[in-house]
Each structure stands twice: as structure tokens, then as C-alpha cells.
Z-matrix of the N, CA and C atoms (Angstrom, degrees):
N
C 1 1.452
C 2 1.524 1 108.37
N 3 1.178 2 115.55 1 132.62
C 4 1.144 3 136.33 2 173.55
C 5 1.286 4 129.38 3 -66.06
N 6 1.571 5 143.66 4 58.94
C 7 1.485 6 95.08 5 -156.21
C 8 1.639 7 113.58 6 -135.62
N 9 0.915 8 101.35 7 -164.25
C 10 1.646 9 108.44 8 160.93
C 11 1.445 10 117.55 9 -134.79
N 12 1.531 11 118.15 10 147.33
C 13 1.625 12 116.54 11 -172.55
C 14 1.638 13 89.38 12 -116.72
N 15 1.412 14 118.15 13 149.50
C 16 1.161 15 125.06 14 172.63
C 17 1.439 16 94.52 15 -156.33
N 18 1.483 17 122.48 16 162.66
C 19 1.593 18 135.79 17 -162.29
C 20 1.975 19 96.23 18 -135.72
N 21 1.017 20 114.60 19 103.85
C 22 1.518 21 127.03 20 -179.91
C 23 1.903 22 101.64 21 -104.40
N 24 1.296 23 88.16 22 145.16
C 25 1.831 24 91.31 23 -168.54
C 26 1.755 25 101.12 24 -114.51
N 27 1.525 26 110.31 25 127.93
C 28 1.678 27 125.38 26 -156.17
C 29 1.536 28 76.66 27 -110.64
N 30 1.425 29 127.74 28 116.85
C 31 1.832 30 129.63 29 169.07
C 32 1.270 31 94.04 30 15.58
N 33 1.978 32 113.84 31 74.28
C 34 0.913 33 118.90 32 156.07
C 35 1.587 34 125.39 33 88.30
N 36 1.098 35 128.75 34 -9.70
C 37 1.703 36 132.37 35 -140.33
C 38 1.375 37 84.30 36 -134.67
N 39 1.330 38 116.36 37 133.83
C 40 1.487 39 115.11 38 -173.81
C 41 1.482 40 100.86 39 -88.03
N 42 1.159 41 123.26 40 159.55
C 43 1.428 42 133.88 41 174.62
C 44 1.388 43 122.87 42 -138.49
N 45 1.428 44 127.44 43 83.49
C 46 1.263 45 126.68 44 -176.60
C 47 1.756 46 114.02 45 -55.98
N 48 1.798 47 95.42 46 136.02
C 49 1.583 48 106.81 47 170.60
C 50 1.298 49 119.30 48 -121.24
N 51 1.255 50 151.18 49 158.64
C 52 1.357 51 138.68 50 130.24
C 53 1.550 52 119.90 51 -106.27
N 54 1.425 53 131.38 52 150.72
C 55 1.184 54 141.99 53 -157.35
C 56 1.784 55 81.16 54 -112.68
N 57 1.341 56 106.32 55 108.06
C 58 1.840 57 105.98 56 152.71
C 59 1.746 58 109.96 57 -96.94
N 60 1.341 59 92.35 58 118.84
C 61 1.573 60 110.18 59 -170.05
C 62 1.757 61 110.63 60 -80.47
N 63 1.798 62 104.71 61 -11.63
C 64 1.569 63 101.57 62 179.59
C 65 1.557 64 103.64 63 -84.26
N 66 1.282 65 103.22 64 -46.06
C 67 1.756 66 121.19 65 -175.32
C 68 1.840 67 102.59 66 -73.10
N 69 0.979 68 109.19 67 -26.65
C 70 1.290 69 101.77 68 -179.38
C 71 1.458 70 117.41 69 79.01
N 72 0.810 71 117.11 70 55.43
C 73 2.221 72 111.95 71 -164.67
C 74 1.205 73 93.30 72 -177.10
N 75 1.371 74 106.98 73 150.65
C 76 1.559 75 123.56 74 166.10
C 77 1.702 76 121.93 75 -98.48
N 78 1.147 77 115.06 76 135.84
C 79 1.574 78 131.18 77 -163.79
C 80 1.613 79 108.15 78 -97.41
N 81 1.355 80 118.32 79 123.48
C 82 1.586 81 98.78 80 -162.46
C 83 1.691 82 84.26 81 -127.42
N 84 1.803 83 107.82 82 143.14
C 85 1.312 84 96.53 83 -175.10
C 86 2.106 85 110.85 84 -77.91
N 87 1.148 86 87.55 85 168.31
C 88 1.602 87 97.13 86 -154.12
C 89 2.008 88 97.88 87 -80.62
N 90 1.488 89 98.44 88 -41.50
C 91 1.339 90 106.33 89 171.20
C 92 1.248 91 110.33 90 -62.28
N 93 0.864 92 151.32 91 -69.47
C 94 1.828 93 147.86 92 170.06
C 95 0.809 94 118.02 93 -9.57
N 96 1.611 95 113.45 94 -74.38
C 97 1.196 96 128.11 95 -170.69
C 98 1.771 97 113.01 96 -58.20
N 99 1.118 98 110.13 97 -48.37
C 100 1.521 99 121.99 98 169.94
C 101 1.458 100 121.36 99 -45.82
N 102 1.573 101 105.40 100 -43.95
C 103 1.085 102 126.83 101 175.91
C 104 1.793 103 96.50 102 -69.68
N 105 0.662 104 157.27 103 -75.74
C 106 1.717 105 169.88 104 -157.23
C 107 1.770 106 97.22 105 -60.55
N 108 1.165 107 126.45 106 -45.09
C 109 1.857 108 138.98 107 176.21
C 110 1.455 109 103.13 108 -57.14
N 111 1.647 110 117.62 109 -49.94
C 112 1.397 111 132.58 110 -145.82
C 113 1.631 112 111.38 111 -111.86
N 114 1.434 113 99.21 112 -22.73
C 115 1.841 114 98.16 113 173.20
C 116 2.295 115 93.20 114 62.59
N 117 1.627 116 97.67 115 -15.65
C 118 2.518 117 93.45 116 166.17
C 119 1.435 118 95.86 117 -34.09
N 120 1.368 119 105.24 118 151.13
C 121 1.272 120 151.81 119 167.84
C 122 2.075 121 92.73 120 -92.88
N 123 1.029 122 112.83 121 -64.65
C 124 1.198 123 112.98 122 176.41
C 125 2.101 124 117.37 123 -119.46
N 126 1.562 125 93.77 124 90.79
C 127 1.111 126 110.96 125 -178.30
C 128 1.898 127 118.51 126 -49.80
N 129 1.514 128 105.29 127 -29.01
C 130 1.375 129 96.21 128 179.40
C 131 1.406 130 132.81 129 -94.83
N 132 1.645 131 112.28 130 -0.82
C 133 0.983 132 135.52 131 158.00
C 134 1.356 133 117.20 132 -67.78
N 135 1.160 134 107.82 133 -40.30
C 136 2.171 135 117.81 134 -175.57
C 137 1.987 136 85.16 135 -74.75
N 138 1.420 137 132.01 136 -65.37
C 139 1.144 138 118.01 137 -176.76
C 140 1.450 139 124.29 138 -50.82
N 141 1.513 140 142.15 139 -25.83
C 142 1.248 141 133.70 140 154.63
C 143 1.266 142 123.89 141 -77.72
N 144 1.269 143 138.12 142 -12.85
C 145 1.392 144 141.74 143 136.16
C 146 1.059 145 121.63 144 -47.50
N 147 1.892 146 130.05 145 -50.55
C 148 1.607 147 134.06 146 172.35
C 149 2.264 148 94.90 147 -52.67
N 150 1.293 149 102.27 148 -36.70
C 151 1.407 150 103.95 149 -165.93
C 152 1.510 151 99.53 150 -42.97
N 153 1.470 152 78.87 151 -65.57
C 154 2.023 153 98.45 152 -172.22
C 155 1.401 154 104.22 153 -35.60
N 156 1.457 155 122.67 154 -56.43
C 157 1.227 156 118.66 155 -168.47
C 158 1.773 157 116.79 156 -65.24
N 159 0.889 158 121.41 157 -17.62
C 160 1.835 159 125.60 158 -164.00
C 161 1.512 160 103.50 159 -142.99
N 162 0.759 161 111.16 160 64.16
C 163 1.554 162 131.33 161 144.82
C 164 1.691 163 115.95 162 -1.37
N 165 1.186 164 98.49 163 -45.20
C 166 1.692 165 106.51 164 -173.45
C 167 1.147 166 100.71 165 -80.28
N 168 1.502 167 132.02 166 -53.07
C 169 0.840 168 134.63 167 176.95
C 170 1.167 169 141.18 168 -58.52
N 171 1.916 170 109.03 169 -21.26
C 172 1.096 171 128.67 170 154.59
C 173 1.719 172 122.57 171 -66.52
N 174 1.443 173 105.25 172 -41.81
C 175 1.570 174 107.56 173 -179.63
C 176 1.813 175 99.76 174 -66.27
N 177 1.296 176 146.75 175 -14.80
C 178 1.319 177 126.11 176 -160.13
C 179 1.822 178 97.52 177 -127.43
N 180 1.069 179 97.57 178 17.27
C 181 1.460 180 113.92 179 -159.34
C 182 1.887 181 91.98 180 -64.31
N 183 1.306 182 123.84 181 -60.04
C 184 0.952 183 116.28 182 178.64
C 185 1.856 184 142.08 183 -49.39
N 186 1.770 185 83.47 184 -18.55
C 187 1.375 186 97.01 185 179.09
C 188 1.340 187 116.63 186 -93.97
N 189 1.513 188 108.88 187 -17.25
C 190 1.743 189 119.37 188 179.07
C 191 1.571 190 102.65 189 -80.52
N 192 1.188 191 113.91 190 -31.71
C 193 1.316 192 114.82 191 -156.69
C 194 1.628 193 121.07 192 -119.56
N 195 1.210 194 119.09 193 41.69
C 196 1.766 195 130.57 194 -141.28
C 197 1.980 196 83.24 195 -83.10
N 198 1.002 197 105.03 196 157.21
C 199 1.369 198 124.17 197 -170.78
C 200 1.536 199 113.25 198 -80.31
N 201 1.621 200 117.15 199 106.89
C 202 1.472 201 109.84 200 -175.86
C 203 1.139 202 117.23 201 -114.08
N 204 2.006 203 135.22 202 154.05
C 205 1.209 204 111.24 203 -169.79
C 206 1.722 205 101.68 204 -82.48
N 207 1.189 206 108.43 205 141.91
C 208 1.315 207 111.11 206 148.66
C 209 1.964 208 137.60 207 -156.09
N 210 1.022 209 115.85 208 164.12
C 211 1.344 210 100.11 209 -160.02
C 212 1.577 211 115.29 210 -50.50
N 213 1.314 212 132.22 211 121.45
C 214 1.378 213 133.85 212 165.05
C 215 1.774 214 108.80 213 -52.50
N 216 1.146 215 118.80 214 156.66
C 217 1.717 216 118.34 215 148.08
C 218 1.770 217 131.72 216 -19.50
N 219 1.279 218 97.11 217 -37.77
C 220 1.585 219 102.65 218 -177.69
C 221 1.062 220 103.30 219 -112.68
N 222 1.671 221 137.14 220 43.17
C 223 1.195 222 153.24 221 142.88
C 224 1.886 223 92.81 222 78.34
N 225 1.158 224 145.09 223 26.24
C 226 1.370 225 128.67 224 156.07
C 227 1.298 226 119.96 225 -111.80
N 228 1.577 227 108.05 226 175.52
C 229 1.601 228 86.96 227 -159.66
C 230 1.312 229 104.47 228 -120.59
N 231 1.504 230 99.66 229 154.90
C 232 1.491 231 108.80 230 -151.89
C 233 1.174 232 114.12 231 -131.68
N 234 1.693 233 142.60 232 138.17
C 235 1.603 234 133.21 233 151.75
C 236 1.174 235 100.66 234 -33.29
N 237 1.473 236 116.78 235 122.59
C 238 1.913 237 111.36 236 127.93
C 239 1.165 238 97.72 237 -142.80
N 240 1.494 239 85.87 238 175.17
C 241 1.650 240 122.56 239 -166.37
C 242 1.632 241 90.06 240 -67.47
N 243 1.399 242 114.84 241 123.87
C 244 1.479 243 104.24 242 160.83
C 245 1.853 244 93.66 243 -152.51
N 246 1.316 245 97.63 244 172.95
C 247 1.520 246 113.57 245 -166.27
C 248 1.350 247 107.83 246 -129.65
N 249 1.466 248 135.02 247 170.30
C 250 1.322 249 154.94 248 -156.21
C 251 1.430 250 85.10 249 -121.82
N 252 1.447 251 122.67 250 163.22
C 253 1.509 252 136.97 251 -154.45
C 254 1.621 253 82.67 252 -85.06
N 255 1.187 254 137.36 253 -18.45
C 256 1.392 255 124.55 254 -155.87
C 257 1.715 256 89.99 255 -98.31
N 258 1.075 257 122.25 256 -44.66
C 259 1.471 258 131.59 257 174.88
C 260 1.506 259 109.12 258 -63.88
N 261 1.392 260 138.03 259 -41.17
C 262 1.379 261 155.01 260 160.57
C 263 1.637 262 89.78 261 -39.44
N 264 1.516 263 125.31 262 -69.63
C 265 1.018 264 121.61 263 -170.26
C 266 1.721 265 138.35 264 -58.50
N 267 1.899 266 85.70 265 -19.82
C 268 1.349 267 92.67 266 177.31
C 269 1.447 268 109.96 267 -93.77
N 270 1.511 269 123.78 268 -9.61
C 271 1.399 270 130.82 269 165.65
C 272 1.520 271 108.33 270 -47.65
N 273 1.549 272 95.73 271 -49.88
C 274 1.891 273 113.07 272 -155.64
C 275 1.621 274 95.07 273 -45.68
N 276 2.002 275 101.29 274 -52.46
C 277 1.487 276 111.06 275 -153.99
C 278 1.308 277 110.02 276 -42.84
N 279 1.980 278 107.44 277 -45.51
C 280 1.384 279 105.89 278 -176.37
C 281 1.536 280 127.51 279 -87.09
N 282 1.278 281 122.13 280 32.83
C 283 1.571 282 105.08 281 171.59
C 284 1.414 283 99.01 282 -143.92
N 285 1.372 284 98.21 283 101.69
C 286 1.581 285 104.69 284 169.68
C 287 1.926 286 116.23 285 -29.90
N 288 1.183 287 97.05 286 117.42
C 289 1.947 288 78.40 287 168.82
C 290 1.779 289 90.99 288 -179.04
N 291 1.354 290 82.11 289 144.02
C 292 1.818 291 105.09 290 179.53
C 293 1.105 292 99.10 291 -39.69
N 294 1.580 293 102.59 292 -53.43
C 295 2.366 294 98.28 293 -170.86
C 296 1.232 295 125.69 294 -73.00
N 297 1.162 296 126.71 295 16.99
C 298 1.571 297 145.48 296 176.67
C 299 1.869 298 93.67 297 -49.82
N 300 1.331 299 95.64 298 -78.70
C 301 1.720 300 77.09 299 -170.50
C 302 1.344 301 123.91 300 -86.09
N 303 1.250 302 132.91 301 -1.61
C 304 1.807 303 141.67 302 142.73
C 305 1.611 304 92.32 303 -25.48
N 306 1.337 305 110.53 304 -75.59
C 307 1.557 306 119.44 305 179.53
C 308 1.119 307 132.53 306 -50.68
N 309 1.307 308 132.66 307 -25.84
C 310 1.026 309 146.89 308 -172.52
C 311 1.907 310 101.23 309 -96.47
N 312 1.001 311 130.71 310 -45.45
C 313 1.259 312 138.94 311 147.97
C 314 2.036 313 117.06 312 -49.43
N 315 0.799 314 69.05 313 -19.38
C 316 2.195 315 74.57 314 178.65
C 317 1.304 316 96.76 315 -97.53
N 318 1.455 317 135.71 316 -32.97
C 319 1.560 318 129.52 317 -173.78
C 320 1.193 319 100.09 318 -74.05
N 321 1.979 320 124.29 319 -39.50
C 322 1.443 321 135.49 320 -156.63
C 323 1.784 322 80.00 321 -69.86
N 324 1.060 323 128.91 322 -61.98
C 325 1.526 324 110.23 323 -159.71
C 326 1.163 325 127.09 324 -74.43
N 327 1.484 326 113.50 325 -18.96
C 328 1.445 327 116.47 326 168.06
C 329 1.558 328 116.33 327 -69.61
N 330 1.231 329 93.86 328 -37.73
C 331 2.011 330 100.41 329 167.23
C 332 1.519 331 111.68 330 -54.07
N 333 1.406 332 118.68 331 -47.80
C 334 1.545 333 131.54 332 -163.79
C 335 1.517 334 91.50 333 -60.90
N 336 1.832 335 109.20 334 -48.15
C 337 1.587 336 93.91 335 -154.20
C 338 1.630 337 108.94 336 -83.57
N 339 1.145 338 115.98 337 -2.51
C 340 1.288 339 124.94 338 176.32
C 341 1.884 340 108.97 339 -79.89
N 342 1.346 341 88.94 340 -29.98
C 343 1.754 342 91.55 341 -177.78
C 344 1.695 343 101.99 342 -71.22
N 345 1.237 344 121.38 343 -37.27
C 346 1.668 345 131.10 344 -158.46
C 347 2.027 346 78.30 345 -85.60
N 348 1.016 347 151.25 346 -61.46
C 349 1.472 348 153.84 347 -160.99
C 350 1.945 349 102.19 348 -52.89
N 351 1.405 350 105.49 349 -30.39
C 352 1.378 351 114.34 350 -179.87
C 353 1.546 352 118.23 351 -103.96
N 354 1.615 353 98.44 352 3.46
C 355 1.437 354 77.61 353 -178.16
C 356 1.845 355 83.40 354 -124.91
N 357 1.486 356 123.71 355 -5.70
C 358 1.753 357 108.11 356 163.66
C 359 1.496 358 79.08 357 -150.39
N 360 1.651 359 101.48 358 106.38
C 361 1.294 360 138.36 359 127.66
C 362 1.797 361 124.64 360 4.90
């Protein structure tokens, strides 16, 4: 995998990404984002509870969410759970929260500016 890690800030809240340059798509970590929806103190606790609740989402969970390296907090690099904007999206569906479409509008522009980066260099 190819990639690049960069840290983009959602009203403030950092949100780790990596750019896979073979796959072509950006990988957004799953905790962040959750963390940024939910305002959790402990984001991975609220995600195995959403589990409990959605079943479907739990059975494909592994395939939305495959383990990517990217930089942890103390700058080394680490598995996490992160997802593709289409998997991001199926996160969104399940957690009720005001910032659903704030977020969903923050992915649209990071997509846009990635589209304008590929089409002038």
C-alpha cells in the first residue's frame, strides 16, 4: 500500500486519514470520526454498543472496516479500524447525531479537493 497519512481537523477534532495511492481512496480512521458524530469520551465503547444495536452492520463489519496503518497520537504507526468514504457513510447511517450532515459535507470537500489535485498536478 501506497500511502500518505495526513490529520484534517472536523470543528476542531482531529481526524486521522491515509491516502492509498494503489486503491485510489482515502481511509478515514473509524474512531475519529465516531468520536467527532458522538462528542464519547470513549469512542470504542459507543462503537461496540452501535454493534449491538445493528446487526448488519455488525456481520460486514470486518469488511467495512479492515485494519489500516496509520500514525497513532505518539507519532507511530499503528493498525486501526478505518473505512473507505462508502464505509464512513455506512457508519454515518448508524449513529443518530446532529453532525451527520456537517460530516457528510466535510467528506464532500475533501473528495472535491482531491478531485481538483488530480486533475492540476
Amino acid at each position: 500500500m501506497n500511502e500518505n497519512f495526513a490529520i484534517q481537523l472536523f470543528e476542531g477534532k482531529k481526524v486521522r486519514i491515509v491516502w492509498d495511492a494503489e486503491q485510489e481512496k482515502y481511509y478515514f480512521s473509524v474512531t475519529d470520526i465516531v468520536q467527532v458524530l458522538t462528542d464519547s469520551v470513549n469512542p470504542r465503547d459507543y462503537i461496540k454498543k452501535m454493534l449491538r444495536r445493528d446487526p448488519e452492520l455488525k456481520s460486514k463489519w470486518g469488511t467495512i472496516c479492515p485494519p489500516v496503518e496509520m500514525l497513532a497520537p505518539d507519532g507511530k504507526r499503528r493498525k486501526t479500524q478505518a473505512a473507505d468514504l462508502e464505509g464512513i457513510f455506512r457508519i454515518i447511517q448508524a449513529i443518530p447525531s446532529k453532525k451527520a450532515e456537517p460530516v457528510k459535507q466535510w467528506l464532500a470537500e475533501l473528495g472535491s479537493m482531491r478531485v481538483d489535485q488530480m486533475i492540476d498536478p
